[in-house]
C-alpha positions in Angstrom: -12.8 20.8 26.9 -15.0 22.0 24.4 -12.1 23.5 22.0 -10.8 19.9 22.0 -14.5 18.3 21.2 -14.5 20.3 18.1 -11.3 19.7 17.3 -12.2 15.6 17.7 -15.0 15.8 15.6 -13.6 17.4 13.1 -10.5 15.3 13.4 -13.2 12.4 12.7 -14.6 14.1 10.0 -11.9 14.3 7.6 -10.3 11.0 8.9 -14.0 9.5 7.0 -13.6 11.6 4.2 -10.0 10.8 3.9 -11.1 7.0 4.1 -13.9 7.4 1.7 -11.4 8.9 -1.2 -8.1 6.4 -0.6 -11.0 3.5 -1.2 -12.0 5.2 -4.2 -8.4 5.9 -5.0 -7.8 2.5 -4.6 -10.7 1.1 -6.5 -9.7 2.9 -9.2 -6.1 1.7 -9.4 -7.2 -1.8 -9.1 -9.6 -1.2 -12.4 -6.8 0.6 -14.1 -4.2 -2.2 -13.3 -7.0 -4.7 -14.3 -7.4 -2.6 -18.0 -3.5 -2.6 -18.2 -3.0 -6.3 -18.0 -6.3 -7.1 -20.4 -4.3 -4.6 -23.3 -1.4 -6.5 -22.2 -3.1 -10.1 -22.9 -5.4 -8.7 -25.8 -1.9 -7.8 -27.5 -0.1 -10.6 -26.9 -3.1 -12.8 -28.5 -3.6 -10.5 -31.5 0.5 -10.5 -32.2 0.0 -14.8 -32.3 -3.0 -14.4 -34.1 -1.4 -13.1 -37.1 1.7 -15.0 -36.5 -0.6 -17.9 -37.6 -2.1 -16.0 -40.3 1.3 -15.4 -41.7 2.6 -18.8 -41.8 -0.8 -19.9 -43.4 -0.8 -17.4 -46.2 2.8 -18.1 -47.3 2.0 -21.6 -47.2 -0.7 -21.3 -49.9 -0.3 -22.6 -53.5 -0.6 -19.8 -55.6 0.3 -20.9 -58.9 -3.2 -20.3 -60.7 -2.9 -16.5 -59.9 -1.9 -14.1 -62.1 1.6 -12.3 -61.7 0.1 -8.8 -60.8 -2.1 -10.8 -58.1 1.0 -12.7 -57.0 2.7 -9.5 -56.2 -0.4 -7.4 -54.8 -0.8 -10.9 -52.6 2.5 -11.2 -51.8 2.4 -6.8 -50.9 0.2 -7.7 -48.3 1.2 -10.8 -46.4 4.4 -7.7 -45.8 2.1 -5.2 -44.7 0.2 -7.5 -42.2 4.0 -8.4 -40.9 4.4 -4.4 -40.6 0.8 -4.2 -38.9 1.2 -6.9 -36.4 4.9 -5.6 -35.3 3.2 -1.9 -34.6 1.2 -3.4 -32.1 -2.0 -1.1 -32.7 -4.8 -2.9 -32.2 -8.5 -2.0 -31.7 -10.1 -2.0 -28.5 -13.5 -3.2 -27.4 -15.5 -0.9 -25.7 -18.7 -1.6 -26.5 -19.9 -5.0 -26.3 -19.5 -7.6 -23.6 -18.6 -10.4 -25.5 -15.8 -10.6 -28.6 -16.5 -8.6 -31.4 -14.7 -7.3 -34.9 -14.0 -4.2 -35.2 -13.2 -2.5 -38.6 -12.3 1.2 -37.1 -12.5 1.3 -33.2 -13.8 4.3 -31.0 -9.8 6.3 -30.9 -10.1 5.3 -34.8 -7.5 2.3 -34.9 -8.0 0.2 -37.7 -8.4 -3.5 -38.1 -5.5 -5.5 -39.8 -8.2 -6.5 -42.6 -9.5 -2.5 -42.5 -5.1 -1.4 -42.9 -4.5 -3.4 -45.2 -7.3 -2.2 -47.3 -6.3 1.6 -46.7 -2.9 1.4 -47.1 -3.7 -0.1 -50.9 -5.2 3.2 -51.5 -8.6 1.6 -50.9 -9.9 4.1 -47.9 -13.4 4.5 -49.2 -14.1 1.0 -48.6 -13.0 1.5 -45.3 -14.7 4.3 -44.5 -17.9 3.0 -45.8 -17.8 -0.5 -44.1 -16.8 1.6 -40.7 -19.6 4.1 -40.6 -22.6 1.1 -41.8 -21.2 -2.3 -40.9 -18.4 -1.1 -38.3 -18.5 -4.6 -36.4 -19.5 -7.1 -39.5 -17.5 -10.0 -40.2 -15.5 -10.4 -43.2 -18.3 -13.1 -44.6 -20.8 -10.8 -44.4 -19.8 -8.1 -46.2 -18.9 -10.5 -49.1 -22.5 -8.5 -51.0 -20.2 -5.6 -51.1 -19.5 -5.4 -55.0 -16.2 -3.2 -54.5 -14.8 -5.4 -51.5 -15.0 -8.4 -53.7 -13.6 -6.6 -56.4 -10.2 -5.9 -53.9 -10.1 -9.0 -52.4 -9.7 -10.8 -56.4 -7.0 -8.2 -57.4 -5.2 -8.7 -54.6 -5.2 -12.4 -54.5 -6.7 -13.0 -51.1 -9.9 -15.3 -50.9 -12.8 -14.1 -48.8 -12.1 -17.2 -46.8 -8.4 -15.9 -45.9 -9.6 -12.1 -45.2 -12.0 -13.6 -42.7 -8.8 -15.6 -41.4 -6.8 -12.4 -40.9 -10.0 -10.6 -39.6 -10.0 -11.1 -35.8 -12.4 -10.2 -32.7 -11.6 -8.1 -29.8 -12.4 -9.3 -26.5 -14.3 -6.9 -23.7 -11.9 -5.7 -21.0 -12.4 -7.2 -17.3 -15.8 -6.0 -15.2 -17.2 -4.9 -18.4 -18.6 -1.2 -19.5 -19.8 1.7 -17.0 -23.2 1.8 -18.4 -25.4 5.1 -17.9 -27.6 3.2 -15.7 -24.9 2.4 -13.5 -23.7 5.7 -13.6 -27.2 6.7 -12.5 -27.9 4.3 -9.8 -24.5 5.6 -8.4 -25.0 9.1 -8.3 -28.3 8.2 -6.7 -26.8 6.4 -4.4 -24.7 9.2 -3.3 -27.7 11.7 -3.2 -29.8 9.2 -0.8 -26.8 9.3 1.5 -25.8 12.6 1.6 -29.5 13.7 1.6 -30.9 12.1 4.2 -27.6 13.0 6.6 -28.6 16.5 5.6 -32.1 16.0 6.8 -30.7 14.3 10.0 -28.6 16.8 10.9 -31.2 19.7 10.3 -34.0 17.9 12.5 -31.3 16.8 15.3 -30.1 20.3 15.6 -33.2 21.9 16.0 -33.8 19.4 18.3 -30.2 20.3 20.2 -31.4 23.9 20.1 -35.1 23.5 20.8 -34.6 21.1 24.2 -31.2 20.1 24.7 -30.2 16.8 26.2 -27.0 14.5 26.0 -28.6 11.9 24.4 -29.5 14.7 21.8 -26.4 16.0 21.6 -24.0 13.0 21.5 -26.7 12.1 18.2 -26.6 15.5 16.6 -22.6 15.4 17.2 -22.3 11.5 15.3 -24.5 12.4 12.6 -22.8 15.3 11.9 -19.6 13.9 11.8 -20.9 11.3 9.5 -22.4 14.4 7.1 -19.0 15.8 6.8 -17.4 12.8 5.8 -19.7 12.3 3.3 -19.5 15.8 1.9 -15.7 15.7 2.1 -15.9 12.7 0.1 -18.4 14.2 -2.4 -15.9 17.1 -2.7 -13.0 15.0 -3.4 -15.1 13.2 -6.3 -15.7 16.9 -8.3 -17.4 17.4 -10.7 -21.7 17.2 -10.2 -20.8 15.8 -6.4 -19.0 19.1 -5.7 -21.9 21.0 -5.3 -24.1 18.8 -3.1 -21.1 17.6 -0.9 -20.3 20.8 -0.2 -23.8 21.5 1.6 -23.5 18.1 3.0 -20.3 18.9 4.8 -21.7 22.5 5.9 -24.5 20.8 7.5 -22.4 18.6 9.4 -20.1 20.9 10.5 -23.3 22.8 11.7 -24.9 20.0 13.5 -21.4 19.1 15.0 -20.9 22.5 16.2 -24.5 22.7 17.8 -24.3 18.9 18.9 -21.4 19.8 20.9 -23.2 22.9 22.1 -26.0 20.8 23.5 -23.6 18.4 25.3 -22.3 21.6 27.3 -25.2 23.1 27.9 -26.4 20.1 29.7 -22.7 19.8 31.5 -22.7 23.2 32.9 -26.6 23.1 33.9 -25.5 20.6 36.4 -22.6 22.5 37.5 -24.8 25.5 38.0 -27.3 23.7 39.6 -25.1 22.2 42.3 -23.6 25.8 43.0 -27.2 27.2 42.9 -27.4 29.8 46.2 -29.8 28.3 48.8 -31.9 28.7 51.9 -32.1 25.5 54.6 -34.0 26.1 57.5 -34.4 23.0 60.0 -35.4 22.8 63.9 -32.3 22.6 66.1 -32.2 22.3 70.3 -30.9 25.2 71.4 -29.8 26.7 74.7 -27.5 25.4 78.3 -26.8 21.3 77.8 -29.3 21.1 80.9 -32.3 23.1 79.2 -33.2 22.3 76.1 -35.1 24.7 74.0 -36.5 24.3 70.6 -35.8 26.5 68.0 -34.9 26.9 64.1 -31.7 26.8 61.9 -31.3 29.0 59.4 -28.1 28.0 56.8 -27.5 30.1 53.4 -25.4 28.8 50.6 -24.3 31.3 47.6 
């Protein structure tokens, strides 16, 4: 009986741990899948974008340019076609709402920022990315050498800022550090304070054992271990204080289980206790009664 009250127990404790993880697990793969279909989406928008952007700047009348400006113009309305059909875009993983972004965080460019590099014009870039990474294309028009570009190469500001477009946030928006904090607090409270309970009800399972002591010292344990399973599945800072939460709980589960038997075979041993009843009795012939005593011994 008691071999298979472990067993139970700790049958229940990885059974909570196991739950804890596969709904983590699963969390996790619903945020990715999430992420997967906002690229998807982001993509598909960005590819129609410059569709548009395409059409519009071959539709322009550009006879008051100047042939070298015609060509350089004409250079880049390809290069935007070769941009648009690679199909790398920036991501946006800093702001909540839509943004530009000239060089993104895996250092993906904008079309406005490739089409600028690729025309040997990467100190422009690199210098609009590092001070004004998320301008728009209007504001940067006090940049003496960006102007300079944009006239040799027959685009207007007003059609840069049409090619130049924003990046939407991806769905549930950004992990923030205080999120990541109030989680891992989270997970200490927990896992503290079943630490705590399991220390005080097994001192309390040692000290004066009862069942109702021991069925509470054997629950919270269990629930310790699942915690610190989970804790240990995570990695990483949770390792550590999962692994002392699932100790504990093994502990207490061991000791709760202790208590629950102690308390079984006290009542066994009291019921086979040895002992001495002495009562009076009528003794003697069935026609003289005499009184006496009865002595009985049980061992």
């Amino acid at each position: 009986m008691h071999r298979m009250s472990v067993l139970v127990a700790a049958l229940a404790s990885v059974a909570l741990g196991a739950t804890a993880s596969s709904a983590r697990r699963e969390g996790a793969d619903r945020s990715a899948t999430a992420l997967e279909r906002h690229r998807a989406a982001e993509s598909a928008r960005l590819r129609a974008h410059f569709d548009s952007v395409d059409v519009e700047l071959r539709s322009r009348d550009v006879w008051a340019l100047g042939p070298r400006q015609r060509a350089a113009r004409a250079r880049l309305i390809a290069w935007l076609r070769d941009y648009r059909d690679a199909g790398s875009f920036p991501e946006n993983d800093r702001f909540t709402t839509a943004e530009p972004f000239f060089r993104d965080h895996r250092g993906v460019l904008c079309a406005m920022a490739y089409l600028i590099d690729r025309s040997g014009r990467g100190d422009i870039v690199d210098d609009v990315a590092r001070t004004r990474n998320n301008a728009y294309i209007r504001e940067l028009v006090d940049d003496a050498r960006l102007v300079a570009w944009l006239d040799s190469t027959g685009l207007t500001a007003d059609e840069a800022a049409r090619i130049q477009p924003t990046y939407g946030p991806p769905p549930g928006g950004f992990p923030t550090a205080s999120t990541e904090e109030k989680m891992s607090a989270s997970y200490k409270a927990a896992a503290g304070t079943l630490i705590g309970a399991s220390v005080v009800s097994s001192a309390l399972s040692v000290v004066a054992p009862t069942r109702g002591i021991g069925l509470l010292t054997t629950v919270v344990g269990v629930a310790a271990a699942g915690v610190g399973i989970d804790g240990l599945s995570r990695g990483g800072d949770y390792r550590t204080l999962g692994a002392v939460t699932a100790g504990t709980g093994a502990l207490a589960v061991v000791i709760g289980i202790r208590a629950l038997r102690h308390r079984s075979l006290s009542g066994e041993r009291a019921a086979r206790a040895p002992a001495i009843d002495v009562a009076p009795a009528l003794l003697g012939p069935a026609r003289r009664d005499n009184l006496g005593l009865v002595l009985r011994a049980r061992f």
